[in-house]
C-alpha positions as CSV (number, residue, x, y, z in Angstrom):
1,X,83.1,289.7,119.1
2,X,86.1,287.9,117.2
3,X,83.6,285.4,115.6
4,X,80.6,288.0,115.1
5,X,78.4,285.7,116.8
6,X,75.5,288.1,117.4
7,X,73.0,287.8,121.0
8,X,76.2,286.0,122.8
9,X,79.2,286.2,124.8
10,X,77.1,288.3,127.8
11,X,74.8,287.0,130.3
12,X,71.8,289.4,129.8
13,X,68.5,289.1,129.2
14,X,67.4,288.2,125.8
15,X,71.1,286.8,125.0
16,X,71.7,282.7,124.4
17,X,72.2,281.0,127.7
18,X,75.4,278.8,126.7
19,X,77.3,278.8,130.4
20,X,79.7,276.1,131.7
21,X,80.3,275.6,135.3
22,X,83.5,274.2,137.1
23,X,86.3,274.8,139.5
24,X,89.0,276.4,138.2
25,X,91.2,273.7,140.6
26,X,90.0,270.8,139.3
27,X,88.9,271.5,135.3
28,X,91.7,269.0,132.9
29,X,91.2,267.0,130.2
30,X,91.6,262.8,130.8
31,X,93.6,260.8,128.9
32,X,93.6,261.2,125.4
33,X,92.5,257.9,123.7
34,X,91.2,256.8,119.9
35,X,87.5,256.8,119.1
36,X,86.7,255.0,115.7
37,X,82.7,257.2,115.8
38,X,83.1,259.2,112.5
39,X,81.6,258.9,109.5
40,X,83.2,255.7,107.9
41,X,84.5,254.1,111.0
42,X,87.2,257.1,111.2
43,X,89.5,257.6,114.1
44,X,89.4,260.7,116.2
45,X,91.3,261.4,119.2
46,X,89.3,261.8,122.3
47,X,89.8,263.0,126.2
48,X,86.9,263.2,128.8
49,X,86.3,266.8,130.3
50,X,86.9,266.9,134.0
51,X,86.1,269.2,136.3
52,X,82.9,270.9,134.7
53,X,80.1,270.1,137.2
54,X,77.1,271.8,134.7
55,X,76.8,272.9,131.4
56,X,73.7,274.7,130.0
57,X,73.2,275.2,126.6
58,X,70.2,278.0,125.5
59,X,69.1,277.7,128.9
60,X,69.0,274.2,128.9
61,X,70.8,271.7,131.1
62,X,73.1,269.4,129.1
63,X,75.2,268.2,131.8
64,X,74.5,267.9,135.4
65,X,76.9,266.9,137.9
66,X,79.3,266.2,135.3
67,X,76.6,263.8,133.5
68,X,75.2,264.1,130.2
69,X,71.3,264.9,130.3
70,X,70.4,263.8,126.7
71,X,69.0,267.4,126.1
72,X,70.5,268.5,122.7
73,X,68.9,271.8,122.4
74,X,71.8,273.7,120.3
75,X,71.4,275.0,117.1
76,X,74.5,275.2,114.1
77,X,74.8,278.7,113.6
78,X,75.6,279.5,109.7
79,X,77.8,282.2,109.0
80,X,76.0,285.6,107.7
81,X,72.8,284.4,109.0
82,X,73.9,284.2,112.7
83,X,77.3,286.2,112.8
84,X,78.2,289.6,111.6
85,X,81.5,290.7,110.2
86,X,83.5,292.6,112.7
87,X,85.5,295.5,112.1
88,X,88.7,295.7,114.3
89,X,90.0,298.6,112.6
């Protein structure tokens, strides 16, 4: 709701299937390192996820036992066309 994404947030029928999976005892970040894979050759600092054993993406394995699948079946959400303005008053 703080981001008015609109169809997410719930697991329901009819909602986006984004869900990750991992045990709250072992979930960290690695080491941080530098990654020179921007535009341009630009650094970025970078730290492996550990401890998430699945992630699905619109239904859609992305990782499986804490491997990448090459699935890429996400979508960029634009503001105003997939959100709504929320009104915390």
């Amino acid at each position: 709701k703080l981001f008015g994404f609109t169809d997410r947030g719930t697991v329901e029928v009819g909602n986006h299937a984004d869900l990750a999976l991992f045990d709250p005892n072992t979930v960290d970040s690695g080491p941080i390192t530098m990654r020179s894979d921007l535009p341009g050759g630009t650094d970025r600092l970078f730290a492996e996820a550990e401890g998430i054993a699945e992630v699905w993406v619109n239904g859609t394995s992305v990782v499986a036992d804490g491997v990448p699948t090459g699935a890429v079946p996400g979508t960029l959400l634009r503001a105003g066309l997939d959100t709504y303005t929320p009104n915390f008053s």
